[in-house]
N, C-alpha and C positions, 0 to 999 in steps of 0.2 A: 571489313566493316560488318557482315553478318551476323560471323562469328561475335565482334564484341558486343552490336545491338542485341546477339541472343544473349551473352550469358545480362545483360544489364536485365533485359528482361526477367530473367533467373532469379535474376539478385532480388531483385522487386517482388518475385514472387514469393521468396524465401522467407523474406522478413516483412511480408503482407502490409509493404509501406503503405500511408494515405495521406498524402498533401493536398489534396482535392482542395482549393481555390486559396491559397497562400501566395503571398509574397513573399519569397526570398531571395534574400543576397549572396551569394558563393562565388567563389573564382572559378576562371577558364582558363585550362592548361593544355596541355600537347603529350601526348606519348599514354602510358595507362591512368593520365589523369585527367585525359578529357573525360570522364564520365563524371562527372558530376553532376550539371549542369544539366544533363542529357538526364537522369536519374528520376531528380526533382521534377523536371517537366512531363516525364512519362507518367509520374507517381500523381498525374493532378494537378499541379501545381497552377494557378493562374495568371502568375509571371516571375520568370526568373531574369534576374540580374546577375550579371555573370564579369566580375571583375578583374582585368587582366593587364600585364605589364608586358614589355622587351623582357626577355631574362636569353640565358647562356643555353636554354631548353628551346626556345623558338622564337622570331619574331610573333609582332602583335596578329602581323598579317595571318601566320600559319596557325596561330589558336583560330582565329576565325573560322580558317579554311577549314579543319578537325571537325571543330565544334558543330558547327552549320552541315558539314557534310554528313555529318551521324546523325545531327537532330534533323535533319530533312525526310534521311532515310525511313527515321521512325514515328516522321510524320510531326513532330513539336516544333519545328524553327519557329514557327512564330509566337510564341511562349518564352523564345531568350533574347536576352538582349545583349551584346554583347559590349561593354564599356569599357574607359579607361579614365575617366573624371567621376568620383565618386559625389560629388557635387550636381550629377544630374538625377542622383538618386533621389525618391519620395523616403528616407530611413525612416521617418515617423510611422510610412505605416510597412516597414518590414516585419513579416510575420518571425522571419528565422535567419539568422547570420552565423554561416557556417565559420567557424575557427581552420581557416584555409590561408594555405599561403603568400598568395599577393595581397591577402585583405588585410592579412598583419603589417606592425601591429596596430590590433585592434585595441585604439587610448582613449581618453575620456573625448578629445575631440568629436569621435564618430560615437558613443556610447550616448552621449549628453542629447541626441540627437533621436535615441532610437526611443521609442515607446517602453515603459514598464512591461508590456505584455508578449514584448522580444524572447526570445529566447536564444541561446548561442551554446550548439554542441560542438564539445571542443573535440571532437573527431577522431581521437586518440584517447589513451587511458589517465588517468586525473595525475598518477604520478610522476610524468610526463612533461607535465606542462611547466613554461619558461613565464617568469614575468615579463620579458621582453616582449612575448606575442600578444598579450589578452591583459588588460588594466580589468582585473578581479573583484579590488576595493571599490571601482566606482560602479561594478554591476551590482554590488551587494548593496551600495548608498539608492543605487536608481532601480533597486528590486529585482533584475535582471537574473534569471535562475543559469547556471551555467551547470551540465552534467558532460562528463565523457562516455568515453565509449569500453566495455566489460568487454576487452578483446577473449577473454576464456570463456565468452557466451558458449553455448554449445552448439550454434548455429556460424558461429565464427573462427573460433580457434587459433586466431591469425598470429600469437607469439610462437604454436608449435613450426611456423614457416621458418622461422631464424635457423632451427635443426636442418632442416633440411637446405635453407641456403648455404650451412655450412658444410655441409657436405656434397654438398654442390662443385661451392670454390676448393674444397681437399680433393674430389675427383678431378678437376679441369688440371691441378696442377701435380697429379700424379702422386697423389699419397692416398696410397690403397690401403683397404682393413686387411686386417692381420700382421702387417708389415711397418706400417706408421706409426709414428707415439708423436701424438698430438699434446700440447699443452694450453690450454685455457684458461685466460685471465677475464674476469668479470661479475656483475651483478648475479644474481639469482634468479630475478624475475628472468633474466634471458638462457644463463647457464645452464638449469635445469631440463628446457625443453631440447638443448646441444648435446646433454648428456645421454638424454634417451635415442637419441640417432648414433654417439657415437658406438654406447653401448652394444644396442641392437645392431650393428654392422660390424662389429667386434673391431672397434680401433682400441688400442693403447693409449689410456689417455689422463690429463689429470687436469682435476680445477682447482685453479684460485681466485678467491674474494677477498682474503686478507693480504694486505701489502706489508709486513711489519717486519716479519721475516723475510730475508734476502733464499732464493734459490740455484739449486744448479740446473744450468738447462742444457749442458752439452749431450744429453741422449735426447733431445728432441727435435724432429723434420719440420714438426712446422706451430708458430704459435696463434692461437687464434684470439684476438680482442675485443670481448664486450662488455664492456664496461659504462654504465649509461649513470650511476650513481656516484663516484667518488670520484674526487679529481685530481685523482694522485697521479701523478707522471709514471705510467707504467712502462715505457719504455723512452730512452732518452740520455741523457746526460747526469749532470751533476744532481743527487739528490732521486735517479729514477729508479723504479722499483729492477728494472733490468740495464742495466747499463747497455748501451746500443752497442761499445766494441767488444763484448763478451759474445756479440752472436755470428754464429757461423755463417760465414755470405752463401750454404749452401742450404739454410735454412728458409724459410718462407715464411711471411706473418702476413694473416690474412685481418685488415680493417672493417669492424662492422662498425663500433664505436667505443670511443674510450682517450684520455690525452696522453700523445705520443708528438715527442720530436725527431722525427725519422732523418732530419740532416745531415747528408755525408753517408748512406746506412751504405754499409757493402752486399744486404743480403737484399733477397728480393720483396718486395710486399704490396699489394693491392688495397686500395686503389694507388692510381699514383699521386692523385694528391687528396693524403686522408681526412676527413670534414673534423672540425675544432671540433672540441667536448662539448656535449650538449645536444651536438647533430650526430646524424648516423649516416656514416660511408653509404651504405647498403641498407634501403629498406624493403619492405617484404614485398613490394611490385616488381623486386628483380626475380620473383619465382610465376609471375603470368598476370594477364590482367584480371583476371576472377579474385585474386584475393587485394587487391584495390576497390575492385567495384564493390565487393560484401561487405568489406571495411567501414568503405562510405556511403555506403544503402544501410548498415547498421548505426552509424553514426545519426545520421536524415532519421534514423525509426527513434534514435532517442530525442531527438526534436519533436518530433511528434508525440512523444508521451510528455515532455515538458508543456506542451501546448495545453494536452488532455489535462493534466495533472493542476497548471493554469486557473482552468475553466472550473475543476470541480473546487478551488479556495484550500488548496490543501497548503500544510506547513512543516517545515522543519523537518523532524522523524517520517511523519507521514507522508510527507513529498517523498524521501530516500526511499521509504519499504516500497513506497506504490512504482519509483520507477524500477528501483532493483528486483522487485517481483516482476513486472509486467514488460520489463524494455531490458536491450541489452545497455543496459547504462551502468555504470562505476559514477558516487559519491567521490569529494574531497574528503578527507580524514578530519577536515575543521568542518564543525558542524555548522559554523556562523553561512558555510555556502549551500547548504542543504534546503 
């Protein structure tokens, strides 16, 4: 508990959060994502509502038990609240509604509800985001600014972690540099920063982003899949870019994300049961809880420049330049969200 009250403090000190007398709504969770909750109240904050479910991660009871025993330790318990009826929520005067997991999705039901002068960082990078979680169009009808999160801040960096979670899982299962010939399926945004780890450790290796062409893959140990953009069957059956019985049961395929039908596979692959396209097997709280906490102590500082940015009547262009100079914030590409 020390340990992660200090680095929260860390985090806070990093990116020189200030919530000082806000109402916000965020979830409460178990494992490296109770800090939320705890972040916001440290940062100031003069009530947090902390929204939480049963899930396959903990009952309601042991978020409580997390939550309270960390926010004691550093002095905020009584700054959260901890709920499970969002109907005892005051949303009118929510200052911030974090784009967090039990709070999705977040529909016009709950939007209809909150103040024009809401803000809602959606805690992740704008390319990211699913219509399922966050109803868009009715924050744009009801003014609602919605910004992400600039994970290549330079205070943040958090996609270079995927590099090293994959080589992470290529050490746990015994495919060492020099020796290994890795093969890589996926996007850019993730590929890139896998590349400069495999490089630097000197693996054998090769990437793909285009599925068009068919490949041979009998000289490779182990394939890695990230693929967060296209929804081509990259591994699978009829129609996949890898047919499943082309691959050797002595081969390894390691899931971060990407759509795979792993049914029947004779080879070996992680997780055992890998998340639908869209979600990711593996995300980057499987490398410690500091780069969870920065993530979303970065996400909370572009909340707070929405706020600021709010107050001064800014628009359009000029809301983008002010947060993208001033916050670790990422714009949508449709300026109509800007």
């Amino acid at each position: 508990m020390v340990d992660l009250a200090n680095k929260i403090l860390k985090s806070i000190d990093k990116f020189s959060l200030n919530l000082t007398n806000k109402i916000i709504l965020t979830e409460a969770a178990t494992g490296n994502y109770v800090v939320t909750p705890i972040i916001i109240a440290c940062s100031g904050a003069k009530k947090v509502y902390a929204f939480t479910k049963a899930s396959k991660y903990g009952s309601i009871e042991e978020v409580k038990r997390q939550t309270y025993e960390l926010a004691k330790y550093l002095d905020v318990e009584s700054k959260i609240e901890i709920i499970t009826d969002l109907s005892n929520v005051p949303l009118k005067s929510i200052d911030v509604l974090t784009n967090t997991g039990f709070l999705r999705p977040i529909n016009k039901e709950i939007i209809d509800q909150l103040s024009p002068n809401c803000v809602i960082p959606l805690m992740w990078e704008t390319w990211e985001f699913r219509d399922s979680d966050l109803d868009l169009e009715v924050c744009i009808e009801k003014g609602i600014k919605v910004y992400g999160t600039n994970e290549d801040n330079e205070k943040l960096k958090t996609k270079e972690y995927i590099g090293y979670m994959v080589l992470n899982f290529l050490l746990d299962l015994k495919h060492t540099p020099l020796s290994s010939k890795v093969l890589v399926l996926g996007c850019d945004y993730f590929t890139v920063y896998t590349e400069q780890v495999l490089k630097n450790n000197c693996y054998y290796y090769k990437i793909i982003s285009d599925y068009n062409d068919k490949i041979n893959i009998d000289n490779y140990d182990c394939i890695v899949l990230l693929e967060h953009h296209k929804q081509d069957l990259l591994i699978g059956r009829k129609g996949a870019f890898i047919d499943i019985n082309t691959i050797n049961e002595h081969v390894d395929v390691i899931h971060i994300c990407g759509n795979v039908d792993f049914s029947n596979a004779k080879f070996n692959f992680i997780p055992k049961y890998p998340a639908s396209f869209g979600y990711m097997s593996y995300t980057v709280d499987y490398m410690g809880k500091q780069v969870v906490t920065d993530l979303h102590t970065a996400g909370l500082k572009v909340s707070e420049g929405m706020m600021k940015a709010n107050k001064m009547n800014l628009e359009k262009k000029e809301y983008k330049i002010f947060m993208e100079k001033n916050y670790p914030a990422m714009s949508f590409k449709d300026e109509r969200y800007w």
